[in-house]
C-alpha positions in Angstrom: 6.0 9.2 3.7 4.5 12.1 5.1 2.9 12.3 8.6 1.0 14.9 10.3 3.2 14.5 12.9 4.7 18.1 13.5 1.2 19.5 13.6 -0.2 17.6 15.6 2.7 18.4 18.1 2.5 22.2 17.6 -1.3 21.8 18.4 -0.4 20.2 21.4 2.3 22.6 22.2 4.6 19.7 22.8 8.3 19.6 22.4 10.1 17.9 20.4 12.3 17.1 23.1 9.1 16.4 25.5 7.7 14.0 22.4 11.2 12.1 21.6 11.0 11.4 25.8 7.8 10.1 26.0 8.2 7.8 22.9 11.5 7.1 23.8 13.5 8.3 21.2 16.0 11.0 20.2 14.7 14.3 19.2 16.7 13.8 16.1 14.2 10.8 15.1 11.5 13.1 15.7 13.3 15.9 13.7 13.7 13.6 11.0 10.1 11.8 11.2 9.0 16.0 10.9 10.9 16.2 7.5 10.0 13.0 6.0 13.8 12.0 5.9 12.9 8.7 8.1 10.0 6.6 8.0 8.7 5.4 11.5 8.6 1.4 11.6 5.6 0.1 12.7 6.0 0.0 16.3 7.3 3.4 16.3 4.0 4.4 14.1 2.3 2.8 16.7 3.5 4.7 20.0 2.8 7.9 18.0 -0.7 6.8 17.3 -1.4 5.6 20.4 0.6 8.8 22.2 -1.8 11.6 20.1 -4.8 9.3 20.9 -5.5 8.7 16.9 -5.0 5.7 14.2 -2.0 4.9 12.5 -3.4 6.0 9.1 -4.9 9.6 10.9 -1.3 10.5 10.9 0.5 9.1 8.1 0.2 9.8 4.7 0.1 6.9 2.4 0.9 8.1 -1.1 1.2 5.2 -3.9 4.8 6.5 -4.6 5.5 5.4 -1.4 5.4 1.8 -2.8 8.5 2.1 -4.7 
């Protein structure tokens, strides 16, 4: 799924490492949430959402393939 993630981070001029802390995760996850190579669960999608002060679906990307 794609996210608007590392944008919104770079706009910020926030860190992966600082964004990984503050959601409490590794800076791998964020890495891989950046890529597209991991889909944030829900509560994760959440925190993110509620850390860059937008909705859910302002950030991620639902695509119909996703579905499959």
């Amino acid at each position: 799924m794609q996210n608007k993630i590392q944008e919104l981070r770079k706009a910020g001029k926030i860190t992966q490492q600082e964004l990984a802390d503050a959601l409490c995760v590794t800076r791998q996850t964020i890495i891989s949430l950046e890529n597209g190579k991991y889909n944030a669960s829900l509560l994760l999608a959440h925190k993110i959402a509620v850390f860059f002060g937008m909705t859910i679906e302002d950030i991620f990307i639902f695509n119909e393939e996703d579905q499959l």
